[in-house]
C-alpha positions, 0 to 999 in steps of 0.5 A: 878928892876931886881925882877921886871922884872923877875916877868914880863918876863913870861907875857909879853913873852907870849903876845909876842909869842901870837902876833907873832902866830897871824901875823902867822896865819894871813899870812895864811888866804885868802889874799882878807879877809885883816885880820891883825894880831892883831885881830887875836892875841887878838883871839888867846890870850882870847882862850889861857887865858881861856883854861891855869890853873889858877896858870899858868894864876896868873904867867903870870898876871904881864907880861901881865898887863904890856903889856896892859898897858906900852907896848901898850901906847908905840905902840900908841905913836910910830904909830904918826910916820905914820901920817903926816900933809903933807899926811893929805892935801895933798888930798885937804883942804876938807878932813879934814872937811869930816873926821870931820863929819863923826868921829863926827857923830860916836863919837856924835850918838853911845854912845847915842845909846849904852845908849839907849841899855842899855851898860855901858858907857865905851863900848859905848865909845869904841865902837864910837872910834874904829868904827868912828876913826880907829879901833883896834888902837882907842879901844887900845888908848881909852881904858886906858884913860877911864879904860875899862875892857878886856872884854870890849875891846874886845867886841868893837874889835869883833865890829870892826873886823866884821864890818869892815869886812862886809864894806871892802867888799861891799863898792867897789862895792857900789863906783863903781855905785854911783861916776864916773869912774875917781874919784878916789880922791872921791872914795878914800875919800868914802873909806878911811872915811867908813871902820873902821880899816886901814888894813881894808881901804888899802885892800877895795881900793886895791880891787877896783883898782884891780876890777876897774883898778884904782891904784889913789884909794888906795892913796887918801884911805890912806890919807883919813884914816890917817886924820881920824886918827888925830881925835885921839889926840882929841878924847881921852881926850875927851872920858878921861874928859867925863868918869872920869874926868868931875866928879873929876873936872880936866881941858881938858889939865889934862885928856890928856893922857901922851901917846896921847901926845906922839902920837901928839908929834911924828906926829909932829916929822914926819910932821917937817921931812917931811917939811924939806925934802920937802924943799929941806934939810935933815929931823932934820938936819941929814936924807936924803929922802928915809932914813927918809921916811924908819926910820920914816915907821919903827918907826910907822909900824913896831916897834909900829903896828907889835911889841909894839900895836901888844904885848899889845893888845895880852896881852888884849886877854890874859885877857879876859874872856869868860863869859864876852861876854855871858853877852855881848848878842847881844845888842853890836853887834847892836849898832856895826851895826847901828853905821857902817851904820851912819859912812858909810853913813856920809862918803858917803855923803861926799864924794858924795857931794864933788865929785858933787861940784868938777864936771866940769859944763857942758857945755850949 
């Protein structure tokens, strides 16, 4: 074991002093971009992989597999620990209806247009989860289940990184002239349903209270985006039995990821703590209010977004390879557009149809 580890340690090292550089450089970006670190590592990584000798890259091949594989499985069960049922519903019943259509709509239309395009089946799936449930986070929990490649990864990632982007800057402005001025849940929906990564969300509603004085928005944002973000328990096994297990005749329950499990069973450990403290009683017996909101945060923002996802997903930047994306073209990049637009568009539909159902009548 302790060979092992040893064979490991420049690896896995390496990602992590990756991810670090990338929360670095992140930092010192223009704070109305919203840029996460993440993507910025996994940049940072595929730069440093490709430019490092091949016998460095052989020395560091163990360490990274295992970032990408164990390190970054651990991160995606640790995030449970930021979603809760109460959060969920706590906008309203039909939040989650809205979120269902919109991520049904990615999850049923990208992979028929990826195929129309002539993508492999694994990017098309990549591309629908990271586009229609919650980014970065999505593609790093799709992608083992399904076995994509690095290269695939990041080219979804590159999906995200730039259509997210392109939304968390228009849509503000498109809220502002198609629902009223004091709908803020509605707007916070459109929001939190239309921009594909969650750093991504938090800083397009921050950008619209602050341009639109209208704090409520990035509240009902959050709370939007953490119901899409539910959809991942389902839709990985999903994606799992679609792409591999169908053909070797496992049962849903058997595709389920051991990690997607440890997702659901952490969100449940949060919604539990958050049910007993909302009742009036400490969280498992032992955590008062503001101690269980502060461990619980820790647990899923910092130990598995800014540590554990942070790692693995530098290790997937420090996997790939350049050449994979001149054989990309452009054909990912327009099924990245064309399923931004259908996920956009389904949740502001949405959202404009239930801010119109939820408007007072006016009186005769």
């Amino acid at each position: 074991m302790f060979a092992t580890a040893l064979k490991r340690a420049p690896g896995l090292c390496a990602a992590a002093a990756t991810a670090a550089g990338g929360t670095a450089v992140a930092s010192q970006l223009p704070s109305e971009l919203h840029i996460s670190g993440i993507p910025v590592s996994i940049v940072l990584g595929a730069c440093a992989g490709n430019a490092a000798p091949a016998a460095l890259k052989e020395a560091l091949k163990p360490g990274v597999a295992f970032a990408t594989s164990t390190v970054l499985r651990s991160g995606i069960v640790a995030v449970g620990a930021k979603l809760s049922a109460a959060q969920v519903l706590a906008l309203g019943w039909t939040t989650v209806p809205a979120a269902a259509c919109s991520v049904g709509a990615g999850c049923l239309v990208i992979p028929a247009l990826a195929a129309r395009a002539g993508l492999a089946p694994r990017l098309g799936a990549l591309l629908a989860a990271g586009t229609s449930i919650c980014g970065v986070t999505a593609i790093g929990a799709t992608a083992p289940a399904i076995g994509a490649t690095q290269a695939e990864v990041a080219v979804a990632v590159a999906n995200v990184v730039a259509f997210g982007s392109a939304g968390m800057l228009a849509y503000p402005h498109a809220a502002a002239r198609l629902f009223p001025a004091d709908d803020s849940s509605h707007v916070g929906l459109f929001l939190g349903l239309a921009v594909h990564d969650t750093a991504q969300v938090m800083g397009c509603a921050a950008s619209y209270a602050e341009q639109y004085s209208d704090a409520a928005v990035v509240g009902a944002a959050a709370v939007a985006k953490l119901t899409r973000n539910v959809f991942l328990a389902g839709v990985v096994p999903l994606m799992a039995l679609k792409h591999g297990g169908a053909a070797s005749g496992k049962s849903i329950a058997a595709a389920v990821p051991s990690f997607v499990a440890g997702f659901v069973g952490m969100s449940a450990v949060r919604s539990l703590g958050d049910y007993q403290v909302a009742s009036g009683g400490k969280a498992l017996g032992l955590l008062d209010a503001d101690d269980w909101k502060r461990q619980a945060d820790w647990v899923g923002a910092v130990l598995g977004t800014k540590v554990l996802l942070a790692t693995g997903l530098a290790g997937v930047g420090l996997s790939v390879d350049f050449n994979a994306f001149k054989s990309a073209g452009v054909r990912p990049f327009a099924v990245g557009a064309a399923g931004a637009t259908i996920v956009g568009g389904v949740g502001l539909s949405t959202a404009l149809l239930l801010s119109h159902l939820n408007r007072p009548a006016t009186a005769p």
